[in-house]
PyMOL commands that place a pseudoatom at each C-alpha (Angstrom):
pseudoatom trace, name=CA, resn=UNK, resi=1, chain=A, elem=C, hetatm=0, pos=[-64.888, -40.598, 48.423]
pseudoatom trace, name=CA, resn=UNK, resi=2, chain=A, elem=C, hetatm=0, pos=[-63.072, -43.880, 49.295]
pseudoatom trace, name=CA, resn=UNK, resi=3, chain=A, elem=C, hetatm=0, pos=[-59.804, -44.761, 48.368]
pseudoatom trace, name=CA, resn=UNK, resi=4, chain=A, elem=C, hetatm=0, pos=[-62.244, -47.579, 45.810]
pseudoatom trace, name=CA, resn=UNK, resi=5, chain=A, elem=C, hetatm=0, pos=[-63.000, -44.517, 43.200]
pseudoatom trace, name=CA, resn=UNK, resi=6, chain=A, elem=C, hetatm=0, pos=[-59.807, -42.973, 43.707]
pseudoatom trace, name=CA, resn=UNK, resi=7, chain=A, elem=C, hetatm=0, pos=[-58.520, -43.097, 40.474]
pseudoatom trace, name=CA, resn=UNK, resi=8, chain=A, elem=C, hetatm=0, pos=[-54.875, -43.929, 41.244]
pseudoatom trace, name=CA, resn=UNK, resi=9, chain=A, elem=C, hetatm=0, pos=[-56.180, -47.447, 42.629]
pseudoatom trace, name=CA, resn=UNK, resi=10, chain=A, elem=C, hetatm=0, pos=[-58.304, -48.446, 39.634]
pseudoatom trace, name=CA, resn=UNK, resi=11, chain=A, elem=C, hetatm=0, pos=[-55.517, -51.062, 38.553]
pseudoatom trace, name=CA, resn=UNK, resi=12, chain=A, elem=C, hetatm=0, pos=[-52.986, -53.189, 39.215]
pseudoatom trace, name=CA, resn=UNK, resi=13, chain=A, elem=C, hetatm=0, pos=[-51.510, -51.890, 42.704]
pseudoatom trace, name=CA, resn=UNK, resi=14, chain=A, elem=C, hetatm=0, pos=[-48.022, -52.405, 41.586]
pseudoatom trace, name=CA, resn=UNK, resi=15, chain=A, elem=C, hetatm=0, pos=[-47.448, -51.094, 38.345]
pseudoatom trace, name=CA, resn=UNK, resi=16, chain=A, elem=C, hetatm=0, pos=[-50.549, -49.327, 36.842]
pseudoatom trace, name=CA, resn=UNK, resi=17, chain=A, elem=C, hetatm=0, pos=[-50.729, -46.771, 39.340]
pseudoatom trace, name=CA, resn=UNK, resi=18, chain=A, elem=C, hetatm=0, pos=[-48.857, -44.094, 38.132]
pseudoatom trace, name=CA, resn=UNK, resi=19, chain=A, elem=C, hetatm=0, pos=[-47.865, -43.161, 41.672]
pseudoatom trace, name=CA, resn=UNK, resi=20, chain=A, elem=C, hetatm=0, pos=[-45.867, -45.991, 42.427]
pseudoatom trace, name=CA, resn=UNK, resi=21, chain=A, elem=C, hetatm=0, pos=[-43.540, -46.069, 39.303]
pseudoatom trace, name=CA, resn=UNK, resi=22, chain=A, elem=C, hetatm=0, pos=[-43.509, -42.134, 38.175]
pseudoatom trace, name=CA, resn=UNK, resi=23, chain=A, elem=C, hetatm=0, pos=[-41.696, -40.018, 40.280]
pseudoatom trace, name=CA, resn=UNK, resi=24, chain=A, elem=C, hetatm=0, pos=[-43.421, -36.541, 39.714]
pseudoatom trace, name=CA, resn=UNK, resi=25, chain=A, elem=C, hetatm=0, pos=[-46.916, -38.186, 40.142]
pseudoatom trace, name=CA, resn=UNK, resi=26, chain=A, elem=C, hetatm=0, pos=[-45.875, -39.645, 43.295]
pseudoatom trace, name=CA, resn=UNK, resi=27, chain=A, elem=C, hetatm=0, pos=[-44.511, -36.243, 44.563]
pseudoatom trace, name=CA, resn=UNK, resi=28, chain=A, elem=C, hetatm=0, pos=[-47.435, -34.330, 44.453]
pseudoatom trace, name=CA, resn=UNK, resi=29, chain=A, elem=C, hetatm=0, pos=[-48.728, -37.298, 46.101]
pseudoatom trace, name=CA, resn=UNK, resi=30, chain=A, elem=C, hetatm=0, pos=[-46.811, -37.022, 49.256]
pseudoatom trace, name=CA, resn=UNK, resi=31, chain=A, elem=C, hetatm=0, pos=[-46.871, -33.370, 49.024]
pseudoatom trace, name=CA, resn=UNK, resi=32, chain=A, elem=C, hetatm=0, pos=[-50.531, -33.519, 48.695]
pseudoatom trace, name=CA, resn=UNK, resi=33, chain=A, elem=C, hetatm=0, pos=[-50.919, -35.925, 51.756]
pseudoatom trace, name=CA, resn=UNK, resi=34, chain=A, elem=C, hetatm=0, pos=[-48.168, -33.252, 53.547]
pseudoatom trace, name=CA, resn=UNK, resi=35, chain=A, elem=C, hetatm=0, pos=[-45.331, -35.694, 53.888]
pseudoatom trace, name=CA, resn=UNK, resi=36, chain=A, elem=C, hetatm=0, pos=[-41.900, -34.586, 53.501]
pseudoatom trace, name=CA, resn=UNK, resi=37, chain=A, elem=C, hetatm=0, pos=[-39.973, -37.065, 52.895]
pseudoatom trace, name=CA, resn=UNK, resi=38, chain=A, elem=C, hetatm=0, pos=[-41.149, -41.181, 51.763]
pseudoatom trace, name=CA, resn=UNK, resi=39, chain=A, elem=C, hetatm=0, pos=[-38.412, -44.278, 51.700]
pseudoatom trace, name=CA, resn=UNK, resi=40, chain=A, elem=C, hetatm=0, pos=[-38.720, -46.249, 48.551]
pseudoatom trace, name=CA, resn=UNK, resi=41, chain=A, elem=C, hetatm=0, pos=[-37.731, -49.888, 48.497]
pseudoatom trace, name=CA, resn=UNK, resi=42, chain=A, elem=C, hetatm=0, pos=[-37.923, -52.337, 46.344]
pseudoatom trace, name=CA, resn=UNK, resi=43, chain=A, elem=C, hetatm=0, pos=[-41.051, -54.810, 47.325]
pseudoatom trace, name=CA, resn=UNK, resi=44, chain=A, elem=C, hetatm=0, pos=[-41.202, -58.574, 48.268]
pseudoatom trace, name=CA, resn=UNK, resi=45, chain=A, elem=C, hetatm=0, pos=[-39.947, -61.003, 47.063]
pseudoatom trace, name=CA, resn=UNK, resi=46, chain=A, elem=C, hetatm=0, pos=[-37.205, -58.799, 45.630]
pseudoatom trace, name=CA, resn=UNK, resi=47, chain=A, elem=C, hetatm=0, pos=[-34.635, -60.585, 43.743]
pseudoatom trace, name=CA, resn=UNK, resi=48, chain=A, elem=C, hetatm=0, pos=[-34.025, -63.537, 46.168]
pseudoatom trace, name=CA, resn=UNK, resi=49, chain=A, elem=C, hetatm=0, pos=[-36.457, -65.965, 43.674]
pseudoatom trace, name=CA, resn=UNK, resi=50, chain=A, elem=C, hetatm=0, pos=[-33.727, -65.404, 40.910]
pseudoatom trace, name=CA, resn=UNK, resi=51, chain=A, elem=C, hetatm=0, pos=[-30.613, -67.676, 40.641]
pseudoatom trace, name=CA, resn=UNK, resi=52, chain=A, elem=C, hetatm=0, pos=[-28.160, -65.305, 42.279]
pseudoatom trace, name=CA, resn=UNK, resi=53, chain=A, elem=C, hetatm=0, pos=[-26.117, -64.353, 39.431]
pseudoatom trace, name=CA, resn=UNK, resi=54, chain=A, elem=C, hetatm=0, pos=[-29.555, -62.536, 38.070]
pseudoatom trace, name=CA, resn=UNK, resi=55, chain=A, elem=C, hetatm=0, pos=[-30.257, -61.813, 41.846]
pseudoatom trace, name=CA, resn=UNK, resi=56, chain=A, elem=C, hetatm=0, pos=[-26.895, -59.659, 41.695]
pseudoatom trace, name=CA, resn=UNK, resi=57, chain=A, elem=C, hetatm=0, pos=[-27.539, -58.330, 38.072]
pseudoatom trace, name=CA, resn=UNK, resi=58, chain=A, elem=C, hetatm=0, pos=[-31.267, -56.781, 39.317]
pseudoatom trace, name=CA, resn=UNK, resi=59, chain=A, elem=C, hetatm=0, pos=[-30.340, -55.619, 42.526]
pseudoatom trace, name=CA, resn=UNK, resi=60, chain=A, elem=C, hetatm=0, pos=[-27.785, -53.581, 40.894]
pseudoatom trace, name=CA, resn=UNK, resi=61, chain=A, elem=C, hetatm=0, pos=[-30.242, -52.531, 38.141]
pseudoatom trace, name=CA, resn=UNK, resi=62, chain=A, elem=C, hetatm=0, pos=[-32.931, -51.488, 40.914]
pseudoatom trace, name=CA, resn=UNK, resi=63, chain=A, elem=C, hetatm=0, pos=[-30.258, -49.468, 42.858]
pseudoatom trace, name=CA, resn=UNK, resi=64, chain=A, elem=C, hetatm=0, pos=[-29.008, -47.650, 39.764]
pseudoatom trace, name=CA, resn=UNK, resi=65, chain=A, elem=C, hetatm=0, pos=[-32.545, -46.619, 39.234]
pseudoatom trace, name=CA, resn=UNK, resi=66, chain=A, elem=C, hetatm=0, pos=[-32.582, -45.655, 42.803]
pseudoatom trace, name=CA, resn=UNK, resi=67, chain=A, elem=C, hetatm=0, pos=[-29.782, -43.258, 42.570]
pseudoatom trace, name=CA, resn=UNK, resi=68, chain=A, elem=C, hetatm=0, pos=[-31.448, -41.825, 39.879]
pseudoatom trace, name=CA, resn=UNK, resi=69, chain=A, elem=C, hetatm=0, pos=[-34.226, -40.797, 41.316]
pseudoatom trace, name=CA, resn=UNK, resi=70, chain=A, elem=C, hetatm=0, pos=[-32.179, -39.823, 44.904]
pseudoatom trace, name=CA, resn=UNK, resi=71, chain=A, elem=C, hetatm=0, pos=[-30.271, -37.530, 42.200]
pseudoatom trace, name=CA, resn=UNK, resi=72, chain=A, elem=C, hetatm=0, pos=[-33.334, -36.148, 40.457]
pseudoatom trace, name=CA, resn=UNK, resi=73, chain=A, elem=C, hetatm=0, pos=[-36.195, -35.955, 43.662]
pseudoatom trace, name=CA, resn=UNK, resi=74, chain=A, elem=C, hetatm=0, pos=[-33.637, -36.258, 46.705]
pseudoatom trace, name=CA, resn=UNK, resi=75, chain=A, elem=C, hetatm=0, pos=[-35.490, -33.760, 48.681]
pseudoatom trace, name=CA, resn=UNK, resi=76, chain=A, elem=C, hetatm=0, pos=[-38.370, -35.818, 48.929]
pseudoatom trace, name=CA, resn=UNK, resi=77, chain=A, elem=C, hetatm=0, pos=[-37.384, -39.992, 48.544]
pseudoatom trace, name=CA, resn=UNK, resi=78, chain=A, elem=C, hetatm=0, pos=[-34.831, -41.880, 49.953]
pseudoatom trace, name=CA, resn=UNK, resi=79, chain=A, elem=C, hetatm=0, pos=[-34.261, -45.162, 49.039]
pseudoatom trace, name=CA, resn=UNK, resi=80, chain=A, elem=C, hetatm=0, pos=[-33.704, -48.226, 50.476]
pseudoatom trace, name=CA, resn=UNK, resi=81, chain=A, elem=C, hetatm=0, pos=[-30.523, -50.268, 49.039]
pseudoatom trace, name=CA, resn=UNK, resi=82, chain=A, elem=C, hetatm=0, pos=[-31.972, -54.070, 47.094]
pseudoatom trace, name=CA, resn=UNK, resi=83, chain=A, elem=C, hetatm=0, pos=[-29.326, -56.971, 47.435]
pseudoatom trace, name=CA, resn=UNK, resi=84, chain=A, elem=C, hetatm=0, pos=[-29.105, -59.755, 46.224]
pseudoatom trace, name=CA, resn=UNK, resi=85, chain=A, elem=C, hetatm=0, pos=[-29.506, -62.020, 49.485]
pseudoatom trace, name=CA, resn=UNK, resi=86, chain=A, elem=C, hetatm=0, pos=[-29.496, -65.201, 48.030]
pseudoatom trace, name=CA, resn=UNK, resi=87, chain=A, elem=C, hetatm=0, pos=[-25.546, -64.580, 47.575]
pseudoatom trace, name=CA, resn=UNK, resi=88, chain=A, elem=C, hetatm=0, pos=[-24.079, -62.755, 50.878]
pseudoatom trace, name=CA, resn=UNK, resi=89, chain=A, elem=C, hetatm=0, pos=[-20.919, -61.905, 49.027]
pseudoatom trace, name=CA, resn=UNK, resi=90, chain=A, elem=C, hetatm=0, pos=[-22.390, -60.135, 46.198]
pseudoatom trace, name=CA, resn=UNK, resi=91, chain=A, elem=C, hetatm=0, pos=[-25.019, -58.576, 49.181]
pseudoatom trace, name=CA, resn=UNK, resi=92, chain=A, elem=C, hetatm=0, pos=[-21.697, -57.172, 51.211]
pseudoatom trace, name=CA, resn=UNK, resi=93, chain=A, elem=C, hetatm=0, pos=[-20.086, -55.488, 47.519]
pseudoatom trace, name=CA, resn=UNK, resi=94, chain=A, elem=C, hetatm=0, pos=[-23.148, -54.038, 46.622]
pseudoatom trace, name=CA, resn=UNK, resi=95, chain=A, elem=C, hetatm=0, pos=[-24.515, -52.648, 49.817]
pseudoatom trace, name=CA, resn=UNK, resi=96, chain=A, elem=C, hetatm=0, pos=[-21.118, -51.005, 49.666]
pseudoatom trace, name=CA, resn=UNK, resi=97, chain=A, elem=C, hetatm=0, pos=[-21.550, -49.809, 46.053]
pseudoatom trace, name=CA, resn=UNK, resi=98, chain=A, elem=C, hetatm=0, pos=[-24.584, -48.744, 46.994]
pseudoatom trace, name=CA, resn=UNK, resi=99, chain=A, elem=C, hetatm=0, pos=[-23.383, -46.764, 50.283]
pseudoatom trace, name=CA, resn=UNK, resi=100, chain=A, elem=C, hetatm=0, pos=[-20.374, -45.378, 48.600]
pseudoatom trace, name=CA, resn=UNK, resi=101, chain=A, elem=C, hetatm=0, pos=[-20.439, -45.572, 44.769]
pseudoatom trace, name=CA, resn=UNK, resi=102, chain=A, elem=C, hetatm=0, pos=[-23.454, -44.318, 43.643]
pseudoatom trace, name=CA, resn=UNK, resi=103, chain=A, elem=C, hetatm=0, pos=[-24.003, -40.689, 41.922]
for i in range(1, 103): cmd.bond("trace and resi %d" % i, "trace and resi %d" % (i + 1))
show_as sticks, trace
zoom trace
């Protein structure tokens, strides 16, 4: 059986398979396949084709829902901080929120 009739591919790679936007799914996944740990990030393009006020507003949203998950599954995922690179100030004050002031 190829990965073809593997029912977690049958849609949309990106948001239809439940493995890549449910947590628990995505767990037994990895812990299926015998990996420990997996880095999540957010995928191209990111929020750089956004004007960078809404490029600041998502990347915050995304890392939010990043610590979330770090709280909630940390043993297995660590994630990968999203900024908004189309402003490099607002990238420098949230990598640091994301580095320091996330819970």
């Amino acid at each position: 059986m190829g990965w073809e009739s593997d029912p977690q591919f049958s849609c949309d790679y990106n948001i239809a398979v439940p493995g890549h936007r449910l947590m628990d799914v995505r767990e037994t996944i990895i812990k299926k396949a015998g990996v420990d740990k997996q880095i999540i990030s957010l995928t191209c393009p990111g929020t750089i084709l956004e004007i960078p006020k809404r490029a600041v507003e998502l990347s915050r949203l995304v890392n939010d829902s990043f610590a979330k998950i770090q709280k909630e599954h940390g043993d297995h995922f660590v994630p990968l901080a999203t900024l908004p690179l189309n402003d490099p100030q607002a990238s420098v004050v949230e990598l640091e929120r994301a580095i320091r002031g996330l819970d």
